[in-house]
C-alpha positions, -999 to 999 in steps of 0.1 A, spaced: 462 204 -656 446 173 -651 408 159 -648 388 153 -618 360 128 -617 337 122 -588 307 95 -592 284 87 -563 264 57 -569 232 49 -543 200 37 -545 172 55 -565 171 91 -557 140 108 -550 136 129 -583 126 164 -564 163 160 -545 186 153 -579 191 185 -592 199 203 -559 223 178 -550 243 182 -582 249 216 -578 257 214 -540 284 189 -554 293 209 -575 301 239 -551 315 218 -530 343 207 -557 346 247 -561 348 254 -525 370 225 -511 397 223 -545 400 260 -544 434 255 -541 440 235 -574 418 262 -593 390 237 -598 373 249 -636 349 237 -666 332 223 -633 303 199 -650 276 186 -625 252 155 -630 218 140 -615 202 111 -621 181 85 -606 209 64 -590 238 91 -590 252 123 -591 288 133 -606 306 160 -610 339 162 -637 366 195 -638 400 203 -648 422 214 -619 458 217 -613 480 187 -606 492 202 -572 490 231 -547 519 256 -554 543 265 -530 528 291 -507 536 311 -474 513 309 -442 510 335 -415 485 323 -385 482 349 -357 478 332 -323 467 345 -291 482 376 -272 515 381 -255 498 382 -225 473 354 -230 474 326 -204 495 292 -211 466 275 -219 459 294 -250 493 294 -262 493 255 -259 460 254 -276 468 274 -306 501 255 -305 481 221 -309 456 232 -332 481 238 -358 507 210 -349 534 236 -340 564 243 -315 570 271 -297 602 274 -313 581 283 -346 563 312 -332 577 351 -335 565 376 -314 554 410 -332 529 438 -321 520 421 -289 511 388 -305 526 351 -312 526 347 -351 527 312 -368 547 313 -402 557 288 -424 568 281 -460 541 256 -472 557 230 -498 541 222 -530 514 193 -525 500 168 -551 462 173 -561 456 136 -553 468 139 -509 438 171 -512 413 152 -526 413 120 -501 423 145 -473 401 179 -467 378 168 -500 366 132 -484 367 146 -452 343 174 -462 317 149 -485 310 129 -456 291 164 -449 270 165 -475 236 175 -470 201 160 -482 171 170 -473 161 138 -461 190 109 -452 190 73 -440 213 59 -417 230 30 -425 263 5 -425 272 -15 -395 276 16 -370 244 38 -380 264 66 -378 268 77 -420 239 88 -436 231 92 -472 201 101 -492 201 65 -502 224 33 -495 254 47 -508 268 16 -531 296 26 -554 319 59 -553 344 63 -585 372 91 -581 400 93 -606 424 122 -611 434 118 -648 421 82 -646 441 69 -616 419 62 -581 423 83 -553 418 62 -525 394 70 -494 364 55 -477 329 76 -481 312 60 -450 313 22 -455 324 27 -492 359 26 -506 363 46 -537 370 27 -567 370 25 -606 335 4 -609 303 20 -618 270 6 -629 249 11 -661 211 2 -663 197 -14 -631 177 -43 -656 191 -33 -697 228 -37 -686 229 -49 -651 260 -55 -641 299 -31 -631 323 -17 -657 358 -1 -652 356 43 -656 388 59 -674 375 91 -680 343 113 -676 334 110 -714 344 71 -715 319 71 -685 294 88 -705 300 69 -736 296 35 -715 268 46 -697 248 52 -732 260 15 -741 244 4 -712 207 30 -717 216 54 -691 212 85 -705 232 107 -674 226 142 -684 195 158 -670 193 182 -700 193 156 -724 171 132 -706 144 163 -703 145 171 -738 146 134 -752 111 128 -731 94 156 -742 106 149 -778 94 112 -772 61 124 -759 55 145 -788 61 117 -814 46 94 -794 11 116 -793 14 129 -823 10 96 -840 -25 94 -830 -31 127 -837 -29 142 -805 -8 165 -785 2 164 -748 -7 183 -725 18 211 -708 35 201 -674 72 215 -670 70 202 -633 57 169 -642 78 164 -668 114 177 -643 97 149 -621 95 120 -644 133 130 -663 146 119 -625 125 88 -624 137 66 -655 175 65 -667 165 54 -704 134 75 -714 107 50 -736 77 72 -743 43 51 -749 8 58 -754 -22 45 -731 -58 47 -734 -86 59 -709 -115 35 -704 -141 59 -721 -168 56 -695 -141 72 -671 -144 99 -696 -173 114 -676 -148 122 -647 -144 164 -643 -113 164 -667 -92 178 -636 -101 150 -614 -90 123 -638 -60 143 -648 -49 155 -610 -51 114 -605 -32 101 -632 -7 127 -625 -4 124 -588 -5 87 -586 6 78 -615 27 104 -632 14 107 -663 7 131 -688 -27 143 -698 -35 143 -737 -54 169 -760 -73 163 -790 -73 185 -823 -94 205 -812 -80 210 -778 -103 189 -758 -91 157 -733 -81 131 -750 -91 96 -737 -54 89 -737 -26 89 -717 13 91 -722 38 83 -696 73 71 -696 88 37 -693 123 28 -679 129 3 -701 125 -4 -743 105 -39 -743 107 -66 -767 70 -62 -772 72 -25 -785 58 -18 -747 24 -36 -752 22 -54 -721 40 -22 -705 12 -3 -713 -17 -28 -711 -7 -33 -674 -7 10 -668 -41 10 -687 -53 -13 -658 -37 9 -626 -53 39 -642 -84 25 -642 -86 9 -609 -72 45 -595 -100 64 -617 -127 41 -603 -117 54 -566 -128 87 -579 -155 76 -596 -167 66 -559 -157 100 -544 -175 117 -575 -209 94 -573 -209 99 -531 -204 136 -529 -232 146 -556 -257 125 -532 -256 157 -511 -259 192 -517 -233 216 -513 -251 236 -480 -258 203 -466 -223 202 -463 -224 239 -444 -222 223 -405 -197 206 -413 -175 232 -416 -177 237 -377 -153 211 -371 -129 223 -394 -99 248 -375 -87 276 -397 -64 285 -379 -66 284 -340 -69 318 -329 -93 326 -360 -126 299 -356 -131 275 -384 -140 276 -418 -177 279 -409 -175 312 -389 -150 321 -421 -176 312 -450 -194 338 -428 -172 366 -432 -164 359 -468 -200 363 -474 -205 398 -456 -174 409 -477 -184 393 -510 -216 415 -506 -203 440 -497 -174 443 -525 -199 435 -550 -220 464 -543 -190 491 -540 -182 475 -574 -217 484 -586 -237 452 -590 -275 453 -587 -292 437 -555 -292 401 -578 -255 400 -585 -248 411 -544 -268 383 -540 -252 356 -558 -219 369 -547 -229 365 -508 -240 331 -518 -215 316 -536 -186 332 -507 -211 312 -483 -205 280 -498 -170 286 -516 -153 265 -487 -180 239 -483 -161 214 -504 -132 214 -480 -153 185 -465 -163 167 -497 -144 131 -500 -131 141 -534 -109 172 -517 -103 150 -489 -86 126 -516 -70 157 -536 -67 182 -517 -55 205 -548 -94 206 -562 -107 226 -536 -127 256 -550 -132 236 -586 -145 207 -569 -172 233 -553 -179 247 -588 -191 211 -599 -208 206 -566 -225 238 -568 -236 229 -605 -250 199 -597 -272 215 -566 -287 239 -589 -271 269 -576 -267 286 -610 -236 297 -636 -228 326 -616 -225 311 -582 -210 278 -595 -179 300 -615 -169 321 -588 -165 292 -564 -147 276 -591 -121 307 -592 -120 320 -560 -83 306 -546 -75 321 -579 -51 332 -588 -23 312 -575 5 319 -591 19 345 -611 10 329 -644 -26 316 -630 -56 340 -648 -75 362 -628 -114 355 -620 -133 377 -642 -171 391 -636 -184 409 -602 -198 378 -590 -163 360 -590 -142 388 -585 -154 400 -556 -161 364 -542 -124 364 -548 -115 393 -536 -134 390 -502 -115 354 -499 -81 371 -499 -89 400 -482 -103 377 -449 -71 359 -450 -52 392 -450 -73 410 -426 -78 386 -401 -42 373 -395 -30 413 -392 -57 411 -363 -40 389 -344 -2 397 -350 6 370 -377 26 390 -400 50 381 -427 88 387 -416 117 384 -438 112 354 -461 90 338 -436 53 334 -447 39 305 -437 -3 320 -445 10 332 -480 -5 364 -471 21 381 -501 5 359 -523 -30 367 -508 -20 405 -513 -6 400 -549 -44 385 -559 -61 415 -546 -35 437 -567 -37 413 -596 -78 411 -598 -84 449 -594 -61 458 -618 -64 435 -646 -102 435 -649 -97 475 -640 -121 476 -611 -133 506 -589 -124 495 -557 -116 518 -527 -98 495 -505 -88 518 -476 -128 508 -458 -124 469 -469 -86 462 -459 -74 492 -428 -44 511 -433 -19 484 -419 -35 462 -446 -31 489 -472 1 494 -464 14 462 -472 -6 458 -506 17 490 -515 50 474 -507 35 442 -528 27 468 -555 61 480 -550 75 446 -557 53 437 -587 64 468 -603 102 459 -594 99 424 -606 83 437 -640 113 463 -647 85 495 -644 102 522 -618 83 520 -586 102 556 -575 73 572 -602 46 554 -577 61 563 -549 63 599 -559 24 598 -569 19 581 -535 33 611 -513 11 637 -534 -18 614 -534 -25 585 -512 -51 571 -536 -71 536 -521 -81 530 -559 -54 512 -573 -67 511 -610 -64 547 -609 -31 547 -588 -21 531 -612 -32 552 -646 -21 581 -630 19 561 -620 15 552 -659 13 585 -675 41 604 -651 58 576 -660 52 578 -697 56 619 -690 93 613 -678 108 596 -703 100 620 -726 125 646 -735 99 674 -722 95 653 -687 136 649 -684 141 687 -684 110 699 -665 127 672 -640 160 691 -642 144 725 -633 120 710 -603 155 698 -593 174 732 -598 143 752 -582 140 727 -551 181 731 -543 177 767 -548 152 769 -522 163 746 -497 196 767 -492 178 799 -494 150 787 -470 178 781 -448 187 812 -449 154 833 -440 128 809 -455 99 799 -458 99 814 -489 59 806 -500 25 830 -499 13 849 -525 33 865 -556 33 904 -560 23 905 -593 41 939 -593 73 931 -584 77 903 -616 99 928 -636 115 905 -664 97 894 -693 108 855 -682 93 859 -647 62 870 -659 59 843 -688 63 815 -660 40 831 -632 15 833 -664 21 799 -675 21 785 -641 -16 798 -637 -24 783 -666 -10 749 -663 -27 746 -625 -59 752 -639 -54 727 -664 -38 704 -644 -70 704 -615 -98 704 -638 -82 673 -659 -73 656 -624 -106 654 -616 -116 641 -651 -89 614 -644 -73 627 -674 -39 620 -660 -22 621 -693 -37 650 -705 -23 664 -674 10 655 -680 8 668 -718 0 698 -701 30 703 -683 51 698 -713 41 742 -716 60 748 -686 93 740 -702 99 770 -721 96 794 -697 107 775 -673 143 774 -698 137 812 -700 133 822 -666 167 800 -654 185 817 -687 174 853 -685 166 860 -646 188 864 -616 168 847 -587 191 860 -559 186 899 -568 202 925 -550 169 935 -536 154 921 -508 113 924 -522 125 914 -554 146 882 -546 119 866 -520 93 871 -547 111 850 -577 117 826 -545 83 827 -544 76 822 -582 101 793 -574 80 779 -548 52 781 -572 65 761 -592 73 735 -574 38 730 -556 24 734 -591 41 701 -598 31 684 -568 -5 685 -580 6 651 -597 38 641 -579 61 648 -551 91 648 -577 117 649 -550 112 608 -546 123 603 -577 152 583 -582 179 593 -612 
């Protein structure tokens, strides 16, 4: 065994590109030393190089090769091609089953001649999302210049050239604590020197020490800091040697809509928004130095106290300019904004959304006042797309419109659901709440759906690019967690509805529920209402895994294979039973109970009892075990076998009242 260690050392890397590119190395190194049985393979990113370190054999065994060439027949010019291809004789070739076959006995070869052979050759290929070209010829390209490559085997070099780099023994620690090249053994003396030098090289460790540091660092004023797993991935890329300091907001910049001054200090600035005891904003910031001053950071953070407030003052501006108009005012303007080119602009849009909010509102069952305030507020929900705040952030569309909306005068009602309506966008984002903002909401997603279906522009395979899954998820999302009353079959079409199913589908998938159960509910009833598409999927659901549901399963199983083979024979076997020809006591019981349950199972249907319904088809069980234990369904007479057929048949379509049971899975 010996150790493998690979450093490449550039300029900074863009944070968002780090981690990616250590686990590419790191396949790579399990992909290209495949034959030294690369293992323990440890990857690396940081914000001037990624590394990777494994144990692998010292050499490639001693193996046998068998390349088949071209035919027998083939033309010279194949055989000399396949002959140089693999640097070969024709003297080395056999001749079997019409073709030239290439053996050879392969000798045993050292780790080190695969490493600066296929290994270089195949790093020279490695992909970045973006790349630079640079070096004398302009023809290698790296992420960044590309300054140092270290790559041992047990310590010793192995030589070869990465572009205009020759691999060496030298790395670097800190670019300003420890400027400056030391010698690398080994991956842990690397490690261990890098520390000595404030790099701290594990991602993992650099994550958790910042978020550790933040929370001390806050916490000493009595304050905590604000949640941002993305922010803080971000800012663990950006420093090598984490310093965690406190700033504070210029309190008349207080006034700011919290999400504008935290958007810009996060954007621009990449910091972290901070919470009082009570949960409020803070008028502090934290961020995250590169370096540990002599100072204890003072001047650090004196001189991020004055960017922040020279960025917040830019929004300042955009805030004290945009509240000189009112939000309609800002209605025309709209016109010259494209929504897409074969769909009109936002204008003609705002238009649609406002039928459709109306519209929704009242099918919900909101009085002529709510309607109302709903058509309003999806008339004016995209108004702020041409405010100079969104222009600036572009993420505050919607929210910016709820402040616009506020300060026009336009009411609570109509300010929140312009504040909610993109909402939500994600799957941990809340839902809007309310008929005013839900169907405001709703009619935003279901305009984007409907209207790119019109003209063709579908998703297809994992291509997306209107997020009209995500668009579909929010309808399913808003009507089932506030537990509206929606038909959507007249709002969305059938293709529409269609594809809010398969998203259903999906959700269900992705949450571990069997989507076979709403399948099976679908078939029997192709219910628009997806709250109670949904109650009724719940309680078959909850029906089934009962010890009850499994054996009334097993019988609706039994029955159906009974009568698909006799139906074969001389079916259909369905009509009306002869009451006179049921001759066992079983038989009877079930066509009895059967009555029973169907009468049951209709009347709480259409109470949207759906678990009382399944409750009720717990009474089939027994005589449904009786009639399989006790009666021969195939009797010797003709009458008498198609009527417990029949009774069979029964059954089954009994059980379709709430399912077709043949789609489930299991």
């Amino acid at each position: 065994m010996a150790e493998f260690f690979l450093e490449l050392f550039s300029e900074e890397i863009p944070a968002r590109m780090q981690e990616a590119a250590a686990e590419q190395l790191a396949k790579l190194v399990g992909a290209q030393l495949a034959p030294l049985s690369p293992r323990d393979i440890k990857a690396f990113g940081a914000a001037r190089r990624i590394a990777v370190v494994a144990t692998i054999d010292a050499e490639v065994p001693e193996s046998a090769s068998e390349v088949r060439g071209p035919k027998l027949s083939a033309p010279p010019q194949a055989l000399e091609g396949f002959l140089r291809k693999n640097g070969a004789a024709r003297e080395e070739l056999v001749e079997e089953d019409g073709y030239f076959l290439l053996r050879r006995n392969l000798p045993s070869r050292p780790a080190g001649e695969l490493i600066a052979g296929e290994f270089a050759q195949a790093l020279a290929g490695f992909g970045w999302p973006k790349s630079m070209r640079w070096g004398q010829s302009g023809a290698f390209t790296w992420v960044r210049p590309l300054r140092r490559v270290v790559c041992l085997l047990d310590g010793a070099v192995i030589p070869f050239t990465l572009g205009p780099v020759a691999s060496g023994d030298q790395s670097e620690g800190h670019r300003f604590l420890a400027p400056g090249a030391f010698r690398v053994t080994s991956a842990a003396q690397w490690q261990e020197e890098l520390r000595a030098r404030r790099v701290i090289v594990d991602a993992d460790e650099r994550r958790k020490t910042i978020a550790e540091g933040l929370r001390a660092a806050a916490g000493a004023k009595g304050l905590s800091v604000a949640g941002d797993a993305g922010l803080l991935d971000e800012v663990a890329g950006l420093v090598e040697w984490p310093v965690c300091l406190i700033g504070a907001i210029d309190p008349g910049q207080m006034a700011l809509p919290p999400e504008v001054r935290e958007l810009s200090m996060k954007v621009n600035q990449r910091y972290f928004a901070t919470r009082d005891a009570a949960g409020n904003p803070a008028p502090y910031f934290a961020f995250v130095a590169n370096i540990a001053a002599n100072d204890g950071g003072a001047a650090i953070i004196a001189g991020n106290e004055r960017v922040l407030r020279a960025r917040l003052a830019d929004a300042e501006h955009f805030w004290a300019q945009d509240r000189k108009q009112t939000l309609d005012s800002w209605l025309p303007k709209l016109d010259a904004v494209t929504f897409h080119a074969k769909l009109g602009t936002q204008h003609a849009r705002a238009g649609r959304i406002e039928a459709l909010a109306r519209e929704i509102a009242l099918a919900l069952g909101a009085d002529a006042a709510a309607a109302d305030a709903a058509a309003r507020a999806g008339r004016l929900c995209k108004a702020d797309l041409v405010s100079g705040m969104v222009g600036e952030f572009p993420e505050l569309q919607g929210i910016m419109g709820g402040y616009y909306a506020e300060a026009s005068g336009e009411g609570d009602a109509i300010a929140g659901a312009i504040r909610t309506h993109y909402q939500p966008k994600g799957p941990s984002d809340e839902v809007p709440s309310g008929v005013v903002s839900a169907a405001v909401a709703l009619a935003d997603k279901i305009d984007t759906l409907r209207e790119f279906f019109r003209i063709g522009e579908t998703p297809t395979g994992s291509g997306d690019p209107f997020a009209l899954r995500r668009a579909a998820l929010g309808v399913i999302r808003i009507v089932l967690e506030n537990g509206l009353r929606l038909n959507l079959m007249p709002l969305v079409g059938a293709e529409v509805f269609d594809f809010l199913i398969e998203r259903l589908r999906v959700k269900l998938r992705g949450e571990g529920k069997r989507f076979d159960v709403l399948n099976a509910v679908l078939d029997t009833a192709r219910d628009d209402d997806l709250t109670r598409l949904i109650a009724r999927t719940e309680a078959l659901g909850a029906f089934l895994a009962s010890e009850d549901g499994a054996n009334l399963l097993a019988a609706y199983r039994r029955s159906t294979n009974i009568l698909r083979i006799e139906d074969a024979k001389d079916g259909p076997h369905e009509g009306t039973i002869d009451p006179g020809l049921l001759a066992e006591a079983a038989e009877i019981a079930l066509a009895d109970a059967l009555e029973a349950v169907d009468r049951e199972a209709v009347r709480r249907l259409a109470d949207e009892d759906f678990a009382g319904a399944m409750r009720g088809f717990a009474a089939l069980r027994a005589p449904v075990d009786a009639f399989f234990d006790h009666v021969t369904v195939n009797a010797t007479g003709a009458e008498l076998r198609r009527n417990r057929l029949r009774l069979l048949a029964r059954l089954r379509d009994v059980m379709h009242r709430v399912a077709d049971f043949s789609k489930l899975e299991g």
